[in-house]
C-alpha positions as CSV (number, residue, x, y, z in Angstrom):
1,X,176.4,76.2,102.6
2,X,174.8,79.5,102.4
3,X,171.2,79.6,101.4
4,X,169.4,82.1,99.4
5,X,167.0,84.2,100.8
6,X,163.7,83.0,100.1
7,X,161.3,85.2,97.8
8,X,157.9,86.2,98.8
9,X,154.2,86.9,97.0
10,X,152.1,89.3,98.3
11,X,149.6,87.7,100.8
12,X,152.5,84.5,101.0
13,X,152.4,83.2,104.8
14,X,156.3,84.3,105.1
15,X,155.1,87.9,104.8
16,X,152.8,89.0,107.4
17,X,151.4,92.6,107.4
18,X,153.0,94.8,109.8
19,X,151.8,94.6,113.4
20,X,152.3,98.3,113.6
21,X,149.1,100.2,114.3
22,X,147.2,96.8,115.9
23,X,145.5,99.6,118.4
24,X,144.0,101.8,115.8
25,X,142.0,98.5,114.5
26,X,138.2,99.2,115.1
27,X,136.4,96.7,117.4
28,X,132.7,95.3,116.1
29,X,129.9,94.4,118.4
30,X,127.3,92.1,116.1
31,X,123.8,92.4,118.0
32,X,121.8,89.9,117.0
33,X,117.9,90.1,116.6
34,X,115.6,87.6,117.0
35,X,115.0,85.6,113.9
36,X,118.3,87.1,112.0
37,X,119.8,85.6,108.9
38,X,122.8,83.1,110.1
39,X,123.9,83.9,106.4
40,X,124.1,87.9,106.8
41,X,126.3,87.6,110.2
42,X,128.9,84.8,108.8
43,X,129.3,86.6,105.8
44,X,130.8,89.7,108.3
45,X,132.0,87.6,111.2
46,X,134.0,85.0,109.4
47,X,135.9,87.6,106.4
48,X,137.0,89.8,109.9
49,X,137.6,87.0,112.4
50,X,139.9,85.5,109.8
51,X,142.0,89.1,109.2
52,X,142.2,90.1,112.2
53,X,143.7,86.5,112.9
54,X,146.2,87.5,109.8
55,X,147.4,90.0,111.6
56,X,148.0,88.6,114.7
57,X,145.2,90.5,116.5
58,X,143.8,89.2,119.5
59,X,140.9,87.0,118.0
60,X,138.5,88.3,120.9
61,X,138.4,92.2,119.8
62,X,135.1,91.7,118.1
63,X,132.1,89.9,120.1
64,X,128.6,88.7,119.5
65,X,125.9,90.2,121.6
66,X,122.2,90.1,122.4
67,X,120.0,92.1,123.8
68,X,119.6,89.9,126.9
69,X,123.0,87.7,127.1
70,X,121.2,84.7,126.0
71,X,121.2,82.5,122.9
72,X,119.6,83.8,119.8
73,X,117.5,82.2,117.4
74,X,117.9,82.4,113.8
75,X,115.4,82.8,110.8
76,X,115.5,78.5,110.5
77,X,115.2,78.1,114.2
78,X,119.0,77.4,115.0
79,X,119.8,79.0,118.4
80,X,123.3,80.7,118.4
81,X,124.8,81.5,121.4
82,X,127.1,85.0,122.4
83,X,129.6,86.2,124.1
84,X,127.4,89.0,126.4
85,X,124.4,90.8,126.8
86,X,124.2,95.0,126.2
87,X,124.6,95.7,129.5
88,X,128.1,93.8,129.7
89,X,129.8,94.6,126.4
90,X,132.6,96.6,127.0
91,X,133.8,99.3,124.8
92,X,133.8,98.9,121.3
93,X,134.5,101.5,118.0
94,X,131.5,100.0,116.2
95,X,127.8,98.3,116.7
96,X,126.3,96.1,113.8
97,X,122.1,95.3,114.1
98,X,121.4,92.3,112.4
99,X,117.7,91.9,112.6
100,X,115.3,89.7,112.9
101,X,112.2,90.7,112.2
102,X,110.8,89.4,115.7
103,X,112.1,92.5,118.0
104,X,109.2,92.8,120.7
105,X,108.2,96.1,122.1
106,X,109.8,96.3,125.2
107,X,113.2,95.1,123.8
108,X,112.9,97.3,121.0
109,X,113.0,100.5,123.7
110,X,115.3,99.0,125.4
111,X,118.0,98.7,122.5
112,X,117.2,102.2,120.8
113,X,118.2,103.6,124.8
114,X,121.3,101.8,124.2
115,X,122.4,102.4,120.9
116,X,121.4,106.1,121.6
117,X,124.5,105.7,124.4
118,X,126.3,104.3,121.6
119,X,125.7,107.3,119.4
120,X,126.8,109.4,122.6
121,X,129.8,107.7,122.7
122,X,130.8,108.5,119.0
123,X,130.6,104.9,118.2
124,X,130.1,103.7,114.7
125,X,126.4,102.2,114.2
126,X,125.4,99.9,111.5
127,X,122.8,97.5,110.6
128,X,121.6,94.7,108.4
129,X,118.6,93.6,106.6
130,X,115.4,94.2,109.1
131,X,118.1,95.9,111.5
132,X,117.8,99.0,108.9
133,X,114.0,99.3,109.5
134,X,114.7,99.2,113.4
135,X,117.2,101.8,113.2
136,X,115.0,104.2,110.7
137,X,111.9,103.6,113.5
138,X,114.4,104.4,116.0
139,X,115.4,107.8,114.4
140,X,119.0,107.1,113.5
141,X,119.4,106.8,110.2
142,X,117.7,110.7,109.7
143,X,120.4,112.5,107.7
144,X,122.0,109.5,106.1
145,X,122.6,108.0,102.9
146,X,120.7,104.3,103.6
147,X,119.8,101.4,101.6
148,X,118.1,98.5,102.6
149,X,116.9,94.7,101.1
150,X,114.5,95.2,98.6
151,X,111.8,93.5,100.4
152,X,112.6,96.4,103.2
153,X,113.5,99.1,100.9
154,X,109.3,99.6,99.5
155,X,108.4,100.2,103.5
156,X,111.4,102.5,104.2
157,X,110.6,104.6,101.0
158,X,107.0,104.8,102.2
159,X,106.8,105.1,106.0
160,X,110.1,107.3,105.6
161,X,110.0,109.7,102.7
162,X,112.8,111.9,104.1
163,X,115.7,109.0,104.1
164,X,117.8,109.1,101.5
165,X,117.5,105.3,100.2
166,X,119.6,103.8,97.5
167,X,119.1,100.8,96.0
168,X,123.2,99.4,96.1
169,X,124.7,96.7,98.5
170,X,125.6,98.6,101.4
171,X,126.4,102.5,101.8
172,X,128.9,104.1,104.3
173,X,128.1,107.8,105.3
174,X,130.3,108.9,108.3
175,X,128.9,107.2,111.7
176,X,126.8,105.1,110.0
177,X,126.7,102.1,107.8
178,X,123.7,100.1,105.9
179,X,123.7,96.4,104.2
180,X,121.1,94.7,102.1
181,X,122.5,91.9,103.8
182,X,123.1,87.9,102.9
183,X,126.4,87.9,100.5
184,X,126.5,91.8,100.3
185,X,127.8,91.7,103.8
186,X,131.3,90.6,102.6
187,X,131.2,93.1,100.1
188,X,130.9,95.5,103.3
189,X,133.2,93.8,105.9
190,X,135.8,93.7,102.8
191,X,135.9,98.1,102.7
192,X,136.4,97.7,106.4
193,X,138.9,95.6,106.2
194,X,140.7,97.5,103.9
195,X,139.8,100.6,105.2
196,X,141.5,99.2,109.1
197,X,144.2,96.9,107.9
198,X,145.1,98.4,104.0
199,X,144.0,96.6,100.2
200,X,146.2,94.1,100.4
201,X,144.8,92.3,103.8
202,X,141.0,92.7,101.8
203,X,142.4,91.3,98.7
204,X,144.3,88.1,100.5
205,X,140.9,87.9,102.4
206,X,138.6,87.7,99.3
207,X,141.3,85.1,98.0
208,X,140.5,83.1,101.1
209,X,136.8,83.2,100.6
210,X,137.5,82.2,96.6
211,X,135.8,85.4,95.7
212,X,137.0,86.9,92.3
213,X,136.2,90.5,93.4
214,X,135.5,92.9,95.9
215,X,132.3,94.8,94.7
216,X,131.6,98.5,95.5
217,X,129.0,99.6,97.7
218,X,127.4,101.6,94.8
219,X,126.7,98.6,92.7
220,X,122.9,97.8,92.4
221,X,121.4,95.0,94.2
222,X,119.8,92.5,91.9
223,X,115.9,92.3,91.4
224,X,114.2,88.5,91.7
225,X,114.2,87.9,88.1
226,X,117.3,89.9,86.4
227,X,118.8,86.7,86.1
228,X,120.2,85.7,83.0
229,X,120.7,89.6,82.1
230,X,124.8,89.9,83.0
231,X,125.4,89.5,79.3
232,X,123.0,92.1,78.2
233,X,123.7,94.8,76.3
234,X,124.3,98.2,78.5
235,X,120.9,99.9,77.1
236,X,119.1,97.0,78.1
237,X,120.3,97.2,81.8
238,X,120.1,101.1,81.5
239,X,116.2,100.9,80.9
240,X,115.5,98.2,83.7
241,X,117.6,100.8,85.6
242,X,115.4,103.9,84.8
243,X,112.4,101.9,85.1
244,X,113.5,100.8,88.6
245,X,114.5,104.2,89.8
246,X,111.0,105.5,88.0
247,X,108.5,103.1,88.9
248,X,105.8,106.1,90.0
249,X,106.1,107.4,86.3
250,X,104.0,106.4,83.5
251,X,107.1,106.0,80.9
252,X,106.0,105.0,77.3
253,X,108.3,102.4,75.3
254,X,109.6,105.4,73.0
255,X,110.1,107.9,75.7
256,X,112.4,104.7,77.7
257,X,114.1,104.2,74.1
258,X,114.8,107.8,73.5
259,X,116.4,107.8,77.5
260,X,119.0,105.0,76.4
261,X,119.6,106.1,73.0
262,X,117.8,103.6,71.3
263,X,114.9,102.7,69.2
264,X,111.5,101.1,70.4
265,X,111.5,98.1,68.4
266,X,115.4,97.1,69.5
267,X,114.8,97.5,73.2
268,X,111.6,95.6,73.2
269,X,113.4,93.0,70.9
270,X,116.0,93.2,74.3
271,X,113.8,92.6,76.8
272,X,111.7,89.7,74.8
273,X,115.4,88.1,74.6
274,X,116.5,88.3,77.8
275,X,113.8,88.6,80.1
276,X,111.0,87.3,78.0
277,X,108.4,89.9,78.2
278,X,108.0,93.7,77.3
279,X,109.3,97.0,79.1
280,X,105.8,97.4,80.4
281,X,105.3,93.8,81.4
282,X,108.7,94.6,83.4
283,X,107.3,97.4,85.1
284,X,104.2,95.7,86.1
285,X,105.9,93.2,87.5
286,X,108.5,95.8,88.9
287,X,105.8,97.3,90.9
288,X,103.8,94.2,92.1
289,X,106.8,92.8,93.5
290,X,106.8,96.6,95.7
291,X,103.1,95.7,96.0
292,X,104.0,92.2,97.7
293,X,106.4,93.7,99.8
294,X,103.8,96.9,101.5
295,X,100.8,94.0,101.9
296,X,103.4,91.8,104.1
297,X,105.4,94.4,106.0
298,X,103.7,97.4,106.4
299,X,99.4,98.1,108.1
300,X,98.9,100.1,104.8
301,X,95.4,99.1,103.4
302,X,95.2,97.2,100.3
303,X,93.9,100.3,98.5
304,X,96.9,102.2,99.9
305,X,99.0,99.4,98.6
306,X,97.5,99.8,95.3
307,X,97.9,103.1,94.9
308,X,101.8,103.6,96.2
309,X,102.8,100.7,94.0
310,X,101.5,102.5,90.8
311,X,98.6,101.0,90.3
312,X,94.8,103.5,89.7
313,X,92.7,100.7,90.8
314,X,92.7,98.1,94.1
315,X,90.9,95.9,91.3
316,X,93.6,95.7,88.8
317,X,96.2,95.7,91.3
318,X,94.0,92.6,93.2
319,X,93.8,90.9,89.9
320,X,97.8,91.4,88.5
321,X,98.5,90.1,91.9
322,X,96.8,87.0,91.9
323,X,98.0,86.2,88.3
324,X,101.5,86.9,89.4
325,X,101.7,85.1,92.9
326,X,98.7,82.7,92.6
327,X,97.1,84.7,95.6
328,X,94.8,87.4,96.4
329,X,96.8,90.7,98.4
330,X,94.6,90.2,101.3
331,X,95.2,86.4,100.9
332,X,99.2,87.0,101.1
333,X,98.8,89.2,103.6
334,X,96.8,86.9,106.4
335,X,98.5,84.0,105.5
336,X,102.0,85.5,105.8
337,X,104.1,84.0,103.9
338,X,107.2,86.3,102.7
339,X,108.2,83.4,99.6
340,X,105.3,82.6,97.7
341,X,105.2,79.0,96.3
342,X,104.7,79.9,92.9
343,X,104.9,82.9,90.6
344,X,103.9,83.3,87.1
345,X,105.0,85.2,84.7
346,X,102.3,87.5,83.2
347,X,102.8,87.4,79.8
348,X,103.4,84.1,79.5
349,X,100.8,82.7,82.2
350,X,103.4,80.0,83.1
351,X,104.6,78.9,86.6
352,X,107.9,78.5,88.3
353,X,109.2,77.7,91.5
354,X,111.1,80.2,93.4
């Protein structure tokens, strides 16, 4: 009996991309740093592992490397092991620097000689959460279009006024490539995914990973307390925007509401809603959080601190600190901690667990 030809779906296991073209598929070296976030690597190494399986590429075209060929230990102490050390990686088409904020002097010449060999080599360099700060120290980013975690971002925009920073999930510009990291880093692997293999293999992918949509590199990354605001009105999110992008500025409530096409009263009756305290009160807090970030990565003074986070006084910064984070700047900054216990919220005066 003659059978009818079974219909496929696109992405349906009886209908495998073409293997045509396998050899133009780029191959990723992921160096890991000491102390680097398990979470930013798996969301790149498992999204391509997987395609590249889909395609019925070799599964060892992309490999995991440290600087010395021995295990690497993460930012909550777990030790993962690779595949080679920098001297023995063979060639690649791309490098990815997930950092670790625990890169040691001598180390850290020793990988800037070898991912200037990279660079020689024409190979693509990228890097993810504190690998960005490495690379911008290491001279490599100078040119770019960058962005860089938020906790990163304050430093960069300081210690390197001539980058080009954005604050979005990951930006592309030629030979290069930057990542906030954690989740964003599927965002990323999915463009080169579909940039390698085509839209459809990145759209089965995100299917695999039950995502419901592959988000653009432009889109902003999300400050520690916008949550709650995906239902806000557009003016709303256009003022935390231009308050973000502004923080040096001394804006006034009308001159935000005239820039969003709105009146005072109705975008302070937006922010009380949905973030429960005023456009100024946003700021503030806006610009200690870039405070908290220059006391714990950066040798600026506190003063200096002060100062580049908006504030005219080390004593009103000093004091808006401790209200918000239930610590003194210099406190923060000997004790070291990067995730306060507690913050407050400074209208309010009330406490809540991060």
């Amino acid at each position: 009996m003659d059978r009818k030809a079974k219909t496929t779906t696109p992405g349906s296991p009886l209908e495998r991309p073409s293997a045509a073209g396998r050899s133009n598929l780029r191959r990723y070296a992921f160096v890991l740093l000491p102390g680097f976030s398990s979470l930013s690597l798996q969301a790149m190494w498992e999204p391509l592992q997987w395609a590249h399986s889909y395609v019925a590429v070799e599964r060892h075209r992309n490999w995991l490397v440290s600087l010395d060929g021995r295990a690497v230990p993460t930012n909550s102490g777990i030790r993962q092991a690779v595949d080679c050390s920098l001297d023995d990686l063979a060639e690649v088409d791309a490098v990815v620097i997930i950092g670790g904020e625990d890169l040691q002097e001598p180390l850290a010449e020793r990988l800037k000689s070898w991912l200037y060999h990279c660079r020689s080599q024409g190979w693509m360099i990228g890097a993810v959460d504190y690998g960005v700060v490495a690379m911008a120290q290491m001279g490599l980013l100078d040119g770019y279009s960058v962005t860089a975690n938020l906790r990163y971002r304050h430093y960069l925009t300081e210690a390197f006024p001539h980058l080009s920073i954005e604050n979005s999930l990951f930006e592309i510009d030629r030979d290069r490539f930057t990542c906030a990291g954690g989740v964003a880093g599927l965002d990323l692997v999915l463009e080169m995914i579909a940039t390698d293999m085509g839209g459809d293999v990145a759209d089965i992918c995100l299917n695999h990973f039950n995502q419901d949509r592959r988000r653009a590199g432009h889109e902003p990354q999300r400050l520690p307390f916008e949550q709650g605001v995906n239902s806000a009105s557009r003016k709303l999110k256009r003022a935390m925007a231009i308050i973000q992008d502004n923080l040096e500025e001394e804006l006034t409530s009308d001159e935000l509401a005239d820039l969003v096409g709105s009146s005072r009263r109705q975008l302070e009756r937006l922010f009380r809603r949905f973030l429960g305290k005023s456009p100024m009160a946003y700021r503030q807090e806006l610009r200690l959080w870039r405070g908290r970030d220059l006391v714990l990565s950066t040798p600026m003074s506190i003063t200096q601190v002060a100062f580049a986070s908006g504030f005219s006084s080390n004593s009103h910064f000093s004091s808006r600190f401790k209200l918000l984070f239930g610590m003194s700047p210099r406190e923060a900054r000997l004790s070291g901690k990067r995730q306060p216990p507690m913050i407050r919220t400074i209208e309010s005066g009330s406490s809540a667990s991060l």
